[in-house]
C-alpha positions in Angstrom: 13.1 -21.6 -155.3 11.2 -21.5 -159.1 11.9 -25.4 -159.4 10.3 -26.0 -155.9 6.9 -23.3 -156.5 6.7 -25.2 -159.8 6.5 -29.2 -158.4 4.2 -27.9 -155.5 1.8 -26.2 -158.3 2.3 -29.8 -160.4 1.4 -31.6 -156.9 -2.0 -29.7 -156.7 -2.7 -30.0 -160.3 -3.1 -33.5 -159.6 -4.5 -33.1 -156.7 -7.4 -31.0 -158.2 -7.2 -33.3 -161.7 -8.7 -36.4 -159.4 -10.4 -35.0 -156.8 -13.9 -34.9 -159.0 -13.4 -38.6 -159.4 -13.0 -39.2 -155.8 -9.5 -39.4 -155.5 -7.8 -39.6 -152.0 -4.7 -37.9 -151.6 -2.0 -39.6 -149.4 1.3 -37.4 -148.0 4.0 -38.4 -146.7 5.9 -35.4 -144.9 9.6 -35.7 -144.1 11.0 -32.4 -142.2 14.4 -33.0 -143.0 14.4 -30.9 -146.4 12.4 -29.1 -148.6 13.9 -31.6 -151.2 13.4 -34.6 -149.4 9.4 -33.6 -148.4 8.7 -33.3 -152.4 10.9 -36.5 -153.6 8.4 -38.2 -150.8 5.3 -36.3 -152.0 3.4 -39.8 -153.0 -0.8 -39.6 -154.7 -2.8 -42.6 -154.3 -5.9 -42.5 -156.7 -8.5 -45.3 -155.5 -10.9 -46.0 -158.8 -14.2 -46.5 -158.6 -13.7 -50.0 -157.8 -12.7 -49.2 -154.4 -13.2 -45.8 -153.7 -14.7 -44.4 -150.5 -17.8 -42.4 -150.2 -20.3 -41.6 -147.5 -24.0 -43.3 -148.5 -26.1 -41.3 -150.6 -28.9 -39.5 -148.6 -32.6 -40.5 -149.9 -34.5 -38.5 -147.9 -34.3 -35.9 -144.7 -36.6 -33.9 -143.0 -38.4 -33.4 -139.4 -40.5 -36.0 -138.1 -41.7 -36.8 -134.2 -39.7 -40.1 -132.8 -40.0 -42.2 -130.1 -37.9 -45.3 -129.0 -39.7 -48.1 -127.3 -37.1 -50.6 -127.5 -33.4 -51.3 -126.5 -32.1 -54.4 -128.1 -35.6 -56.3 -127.1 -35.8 -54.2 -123.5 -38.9 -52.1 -123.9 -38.8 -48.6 -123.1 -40.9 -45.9 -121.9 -42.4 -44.0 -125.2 -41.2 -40.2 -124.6 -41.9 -38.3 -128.4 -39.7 -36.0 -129.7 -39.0 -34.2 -132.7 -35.9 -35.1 -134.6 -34.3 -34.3 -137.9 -34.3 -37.6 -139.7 -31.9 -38.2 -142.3 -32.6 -41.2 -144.3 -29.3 -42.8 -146.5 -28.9 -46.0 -148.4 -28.3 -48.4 -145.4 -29.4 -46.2 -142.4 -31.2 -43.6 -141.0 -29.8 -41.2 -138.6 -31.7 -39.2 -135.6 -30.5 -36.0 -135.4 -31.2 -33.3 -133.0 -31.5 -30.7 -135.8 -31.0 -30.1 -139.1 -27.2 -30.3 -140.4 -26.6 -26.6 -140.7 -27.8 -26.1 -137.5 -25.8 -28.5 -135.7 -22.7 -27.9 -137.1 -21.7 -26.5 -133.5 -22.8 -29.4 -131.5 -20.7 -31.7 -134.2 -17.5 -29.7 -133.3 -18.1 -30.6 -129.7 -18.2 -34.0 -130.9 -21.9 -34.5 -130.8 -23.2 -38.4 -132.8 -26.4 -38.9 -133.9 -28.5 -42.2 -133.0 -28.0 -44.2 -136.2 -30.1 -47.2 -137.2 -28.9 -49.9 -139.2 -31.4 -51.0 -142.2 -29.9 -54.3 -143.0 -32.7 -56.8 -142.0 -35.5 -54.1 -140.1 -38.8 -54.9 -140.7 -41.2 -51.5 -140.8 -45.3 -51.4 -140.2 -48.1 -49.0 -139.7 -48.4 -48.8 -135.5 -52.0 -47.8 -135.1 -52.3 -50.0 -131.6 -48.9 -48.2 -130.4 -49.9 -44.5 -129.9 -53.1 -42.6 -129.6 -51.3 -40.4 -132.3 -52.7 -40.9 -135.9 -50.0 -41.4 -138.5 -47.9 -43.5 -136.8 -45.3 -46.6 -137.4 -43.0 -48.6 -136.5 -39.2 -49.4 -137.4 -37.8 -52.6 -135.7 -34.6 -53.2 -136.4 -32.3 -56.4 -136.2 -30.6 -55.7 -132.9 -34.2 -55.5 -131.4 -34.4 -51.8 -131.0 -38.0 -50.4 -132.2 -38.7 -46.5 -133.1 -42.0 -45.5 -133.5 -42.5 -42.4 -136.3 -45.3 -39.9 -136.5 -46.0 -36.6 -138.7 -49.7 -35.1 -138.1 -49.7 -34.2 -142.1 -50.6 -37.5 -144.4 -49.0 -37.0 -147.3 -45.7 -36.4 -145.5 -45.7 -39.6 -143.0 -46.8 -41.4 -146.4 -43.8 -40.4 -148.0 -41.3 -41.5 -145.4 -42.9 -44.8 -145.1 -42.5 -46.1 -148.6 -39.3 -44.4 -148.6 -37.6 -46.7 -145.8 -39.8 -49.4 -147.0 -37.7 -49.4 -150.3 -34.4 -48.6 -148.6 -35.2 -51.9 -146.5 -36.5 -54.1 -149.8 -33.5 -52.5 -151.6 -30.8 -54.2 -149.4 -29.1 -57.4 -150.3 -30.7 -60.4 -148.0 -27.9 -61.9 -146.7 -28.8 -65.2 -144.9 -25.9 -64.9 -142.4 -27.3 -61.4 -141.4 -28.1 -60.3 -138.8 -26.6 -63.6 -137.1 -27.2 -64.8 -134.0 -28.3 -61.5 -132.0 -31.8 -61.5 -134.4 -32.1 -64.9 -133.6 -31.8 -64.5 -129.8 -34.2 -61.7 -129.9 -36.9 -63.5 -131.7 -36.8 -66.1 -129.5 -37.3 -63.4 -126.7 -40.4 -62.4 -128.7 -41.7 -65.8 -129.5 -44.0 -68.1 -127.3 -43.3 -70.1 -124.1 -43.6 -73.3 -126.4 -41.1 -72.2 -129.0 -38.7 -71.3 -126.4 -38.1 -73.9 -125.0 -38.5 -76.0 -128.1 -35.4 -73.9 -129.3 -33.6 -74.3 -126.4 -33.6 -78.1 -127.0 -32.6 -77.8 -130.4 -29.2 -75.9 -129.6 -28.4 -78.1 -127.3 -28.6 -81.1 -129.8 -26.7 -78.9 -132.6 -23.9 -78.4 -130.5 -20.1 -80.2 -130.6 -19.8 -82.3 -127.5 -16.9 -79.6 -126.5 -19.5 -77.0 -126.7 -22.2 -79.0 -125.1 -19.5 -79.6 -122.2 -19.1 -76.0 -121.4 -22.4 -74.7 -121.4 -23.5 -77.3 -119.1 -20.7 -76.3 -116.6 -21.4 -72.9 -116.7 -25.7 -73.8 -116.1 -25.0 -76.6 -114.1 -23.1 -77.2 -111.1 -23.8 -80.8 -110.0 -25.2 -83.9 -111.6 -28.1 -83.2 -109.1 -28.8 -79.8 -110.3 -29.0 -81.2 -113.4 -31.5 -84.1 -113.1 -34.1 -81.4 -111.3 -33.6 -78.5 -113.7 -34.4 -80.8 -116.2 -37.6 -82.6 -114.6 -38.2 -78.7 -113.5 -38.1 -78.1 -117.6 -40.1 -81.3 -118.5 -42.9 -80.4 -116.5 -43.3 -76.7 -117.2 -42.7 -77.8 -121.1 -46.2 -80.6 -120.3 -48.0 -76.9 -118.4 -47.5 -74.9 -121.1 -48.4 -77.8 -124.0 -51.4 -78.9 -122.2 -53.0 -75.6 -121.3 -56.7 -74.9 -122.6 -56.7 -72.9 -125.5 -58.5 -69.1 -125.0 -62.1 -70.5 -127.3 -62.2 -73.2 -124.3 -61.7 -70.8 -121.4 -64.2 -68.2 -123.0 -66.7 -71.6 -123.3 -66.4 -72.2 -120.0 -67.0 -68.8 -119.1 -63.3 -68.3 -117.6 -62.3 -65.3 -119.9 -65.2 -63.2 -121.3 -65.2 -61.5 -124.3 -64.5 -57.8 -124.4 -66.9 -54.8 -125.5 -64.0 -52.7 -126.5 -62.2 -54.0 -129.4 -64.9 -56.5 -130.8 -67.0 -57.6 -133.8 -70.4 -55.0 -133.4 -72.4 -57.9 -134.7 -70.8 -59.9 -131.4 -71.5 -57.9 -128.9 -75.2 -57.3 -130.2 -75.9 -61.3 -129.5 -74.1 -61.5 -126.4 -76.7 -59.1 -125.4 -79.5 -59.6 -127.4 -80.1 -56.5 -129.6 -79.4 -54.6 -132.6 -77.1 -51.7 -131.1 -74.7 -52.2 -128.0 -76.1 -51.2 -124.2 -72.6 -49.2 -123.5 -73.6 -46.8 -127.0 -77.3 -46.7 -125.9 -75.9 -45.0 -122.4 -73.5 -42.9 -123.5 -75.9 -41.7 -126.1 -78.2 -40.6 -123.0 -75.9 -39.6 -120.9 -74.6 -37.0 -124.0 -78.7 -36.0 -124.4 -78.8 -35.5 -120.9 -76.2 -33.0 -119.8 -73.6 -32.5 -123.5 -75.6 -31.3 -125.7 -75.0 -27.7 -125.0 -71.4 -27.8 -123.9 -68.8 -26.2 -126.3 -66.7 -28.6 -128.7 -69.2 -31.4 -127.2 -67.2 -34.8 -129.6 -64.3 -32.4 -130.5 -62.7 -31.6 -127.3 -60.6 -34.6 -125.9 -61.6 -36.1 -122.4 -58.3 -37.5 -119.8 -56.8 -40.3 -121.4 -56.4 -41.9 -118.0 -59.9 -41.9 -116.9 -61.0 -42.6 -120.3 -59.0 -45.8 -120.2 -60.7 -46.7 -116.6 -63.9 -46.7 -118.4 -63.2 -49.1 -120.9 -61.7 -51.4 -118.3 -64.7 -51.3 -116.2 -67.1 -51.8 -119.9 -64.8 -54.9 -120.4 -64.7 -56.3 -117.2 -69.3 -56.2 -117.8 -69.3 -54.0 -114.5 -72.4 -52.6 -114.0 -72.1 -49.2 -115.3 -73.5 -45.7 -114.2 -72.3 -42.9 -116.1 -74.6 -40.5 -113.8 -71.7 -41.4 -111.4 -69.2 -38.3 -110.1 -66.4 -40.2 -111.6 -67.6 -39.7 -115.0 -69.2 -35.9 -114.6 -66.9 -34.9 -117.3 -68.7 -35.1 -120.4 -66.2 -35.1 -122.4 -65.2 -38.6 -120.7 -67.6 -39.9 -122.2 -67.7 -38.7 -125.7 -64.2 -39.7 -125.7 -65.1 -43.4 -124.9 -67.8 -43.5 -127.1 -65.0 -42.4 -130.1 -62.7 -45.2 -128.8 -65.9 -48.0 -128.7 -65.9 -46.9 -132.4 -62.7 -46.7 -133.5 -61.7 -50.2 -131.8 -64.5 -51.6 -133.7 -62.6 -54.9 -135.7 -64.5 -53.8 -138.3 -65.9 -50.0 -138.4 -69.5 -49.1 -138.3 -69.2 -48.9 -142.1 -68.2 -52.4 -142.9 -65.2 -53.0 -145.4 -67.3 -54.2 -147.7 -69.5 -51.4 -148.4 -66.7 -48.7 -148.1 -65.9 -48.3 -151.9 -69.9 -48.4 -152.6 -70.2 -45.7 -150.6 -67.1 -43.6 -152.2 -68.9 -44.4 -155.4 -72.0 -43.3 -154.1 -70.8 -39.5 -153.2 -68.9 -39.1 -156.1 -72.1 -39.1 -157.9 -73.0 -35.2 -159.3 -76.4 -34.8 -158.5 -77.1 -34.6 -155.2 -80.5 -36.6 -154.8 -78.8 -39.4 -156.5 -75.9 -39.2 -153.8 -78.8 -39.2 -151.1 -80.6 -42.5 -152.8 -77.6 -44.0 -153.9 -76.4 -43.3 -149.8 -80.0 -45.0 -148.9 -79.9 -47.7 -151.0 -76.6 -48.4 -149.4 -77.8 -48.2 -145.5 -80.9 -50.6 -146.1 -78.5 -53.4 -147.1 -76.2 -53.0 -144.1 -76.4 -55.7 -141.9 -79.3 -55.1 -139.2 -76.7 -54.7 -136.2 -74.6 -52.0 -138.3 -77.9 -50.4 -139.5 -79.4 -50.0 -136.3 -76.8 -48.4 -134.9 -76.0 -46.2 -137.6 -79.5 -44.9 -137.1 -79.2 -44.6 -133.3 -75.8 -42.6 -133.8 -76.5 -40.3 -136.1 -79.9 -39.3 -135.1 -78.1 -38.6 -131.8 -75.5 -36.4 -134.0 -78.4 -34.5 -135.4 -79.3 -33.0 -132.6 -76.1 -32.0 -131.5 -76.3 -29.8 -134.9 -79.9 -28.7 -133.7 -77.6 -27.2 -130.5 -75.1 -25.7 -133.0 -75.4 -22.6 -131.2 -74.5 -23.3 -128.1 -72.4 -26.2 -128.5 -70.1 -24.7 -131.8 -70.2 -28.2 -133.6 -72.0 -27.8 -137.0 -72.7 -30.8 -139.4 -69.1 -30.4 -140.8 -67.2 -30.4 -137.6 -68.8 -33.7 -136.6 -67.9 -35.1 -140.2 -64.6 -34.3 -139.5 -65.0 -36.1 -136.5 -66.4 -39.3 -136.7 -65.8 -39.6 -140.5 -62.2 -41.6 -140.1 -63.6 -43.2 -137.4 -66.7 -44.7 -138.8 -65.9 -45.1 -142.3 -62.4 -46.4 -143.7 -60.2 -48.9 -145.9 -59.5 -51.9 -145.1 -55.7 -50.9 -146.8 -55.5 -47.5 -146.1 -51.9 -47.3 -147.2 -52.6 -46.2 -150.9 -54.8 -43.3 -150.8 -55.2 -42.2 -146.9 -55.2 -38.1 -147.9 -57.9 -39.0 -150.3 -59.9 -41.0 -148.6 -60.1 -39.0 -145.9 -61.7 -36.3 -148.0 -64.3 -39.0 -149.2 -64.9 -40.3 -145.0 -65.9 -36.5 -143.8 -67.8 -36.2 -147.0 -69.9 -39.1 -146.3 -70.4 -38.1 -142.5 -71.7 -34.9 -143.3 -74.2 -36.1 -145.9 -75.4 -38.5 -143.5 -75.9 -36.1 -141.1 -77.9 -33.1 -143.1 -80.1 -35.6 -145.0 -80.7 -38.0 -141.8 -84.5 -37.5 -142.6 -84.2 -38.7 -145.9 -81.8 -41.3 -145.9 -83.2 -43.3 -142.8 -87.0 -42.8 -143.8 -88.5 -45.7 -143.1 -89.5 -48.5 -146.4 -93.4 -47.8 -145.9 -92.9 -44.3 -146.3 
């Protein structure tokens, strides 16, 4: 009984000797004798070579997820928080955080696990009214929108999948032909079909053989599939291009989403008709309601406006369909904020950063009006129109709540920004609200006119 105790303590003494260096144990049990099971006691050390171990976590934490797309099917966007856990090759979608699942685990609970071996991953500003927000697309089609309300977090993440991603080996034979397939689901009519003719060249005869059985089941359905094929391939080459239809005055170009200096010729002024309105419609019946520009207006009805602005509807905001005020604030944000380039041109947003870093405050305020006489006259005119309008919602601060910083805070990102935000977003924003506010309490001063 000694001799036994003493190979059993030898069998665990290696055991324990290799299991630092990730050894894995193998037993083979025998229950015909006690001398039997520990002549058939067998280790099996793997070396570093080829030893197994689960991929290194990066990075884990709480973030809000949505999945818009199943293998190129397109889903409906429902947002939920998850506990990501981001590894060398993956990222996982849990629930909750480990120690807290360890129940659901025992009931044999998986996470949603996303494969990082050819994924692409971009800022998604156009996908979600959310700010912060982007996008993982992944080889098998399936795309997962994440969002975290606090910068310097959803900044984090990003670069960290980013490198995950740019980390992995790019294997030409990954991810095979299922990526393929699905860009060709994502690509035009043209390059469709285009595709389609190139696989069918490429094939062995064999191959050829078979997928024509299987698409075509007579030499007649053959001959009109292909003149069906021929002649929607001649529709789709030939169509007018969208500068030829807007020429002709077929498609129109939009309000919402536009160059400000574009829509100012269309109509033949120096600030756009829909601003002008909602600018009187705000003076006219906003200017003394609570959180007037900082409470949020339905989304829905919001969106109807914009249609009906695009469509060049004639438009009455004095209209019961539009009594909430907030409606309209809410559009005049979006008008803004959909701006191809913001109110605040690229060009001029670093001058301006210089401009209120400056110590002194009447050099920020010349510096600031040096910089808004060389704006072009559209983006001038406008800027003028806006924030005059802003002023005397701070004139109503009593009623209304919004002082000259809660506007900043509001139409700072949304007037001013970088054209790459990725870099400095936490910063800048500080800069953006700044700026606004400055604007704002030295309007007098800073949009005086060149005679004065």
């Amino acid at each position: 009984m000694q001799k036994s105790t003493s190979a059993d303590s030898s069998v665990e003494t290696l055991n324990s000797t290799h299991q630092g260096a990730g050894a894995v144990q193998m037993r083979i049990k025998n229950t015909n004798s006690h001398h039997d099971r520990l002549s058939q006691t067998k280790s099996m050390i793997l070396t570093d070579v080829g030893k197994v171990t689960e991929p290194m976590v990066a990075k884990e934490g709480y973030l809000q997820k949505a999945k818009i797309a199943d293998g190129g099917k397109k889903l409906r966007k429902n947002w939920s928080t998850s506990w990501i856990v981001l590894s060398t090759q993956k990222i996982e979608f849990h629930k909750e955080s480990k120690q807290q699942a360890l129940p659901n685990m025992k009931t044999g609970h998986k996470p949603e696990s996303v494969d990082l071996h050819g994924a692409q991953i971009e800022w998604a500003k156009e996908k979600s009214s959310r700010k912060n927000v982007f996008q993982i697309t992944t080889a098998s089609g399936n795309e997962f929108l994440l969002q975290s309300d606090i910068d310097f977090i959803i900044l984090d993440w990003f670069h960290a999948i980013k490198n995950a991603i740019d980390s992995l080996p790019k294997n030409p034979s990954y991810p095979s032909r299922k990526l393929e397939l699905f860009k060709i689901q994502r690509s035009s009519s043209t390059e469709l079909l285009s595709h389609y003719d190139s696989d069918i060249k490429e094939q062995k005869p064999e191959h050829r053989k078979s997928l024509m059985f299987r698409l075509h089941h007579s030499a007649s359905d053959t001959s009109d599939k292909n003149r069906v094929k021929s002649r929607l391939k001649k529709f789709i080459t030939r169509r007018p291009s969208l500068k030829t239809l807007q020429e002709k005055g077929l498609i129109k170009d939009q309000i919402f989403g536009s160059h400000l200096h574009k829509v100012c010729e269309r109509e033949h002024s120096t600030v756009p008709r829909f601003v002008k309105q909602c600018i009187e419609a705000v003076e006219k019946r906003g200017l003394d309601v609570d959180g007037i520009y900082r409470v949020s207006g339905n989304l829905a009805t919001i969106q109807k406006l914009r249609f009906i602005v695009n469509q060049e509807e004639k438009l009455n905001l004095d209209d019961s369909q539009w009594e909430d005020i907030h409606v309209v604030t809410g559009a005049l944000k979006m008008f803004f904020r959909e701006l191809a380039e913001p109110l605040f041109p690229y060009s001029f947003f670093q001058p301006f950063v210089e401009a209120i870093k400056k110590q002194d405050n009447n050099a920020r305020i010349e510096a600031l009006k040096s910089l808004v006489q060389k704006l072009p006259l559209p983006n001038h005119d406008t800027m003028k129109i806006l924030f005059g309008h802003l002023n005397k919602i701070v004139a109503n601060a009593s009623k209304n709540l919004m002082s000259t910083q809660s506007l900043g805070i509001v139409f700072g990102p949304t007037l001013l920004r970088a054209e790459n935000e990725l870099g400095n977003m936490a910063i800048h924003m500080v800069y953006q609200n700044q700026i606004a506010e400055l604007m704002l309490s030295e309007y007098n001063k800073i949009f005086s006119s060149e005679e004065e």
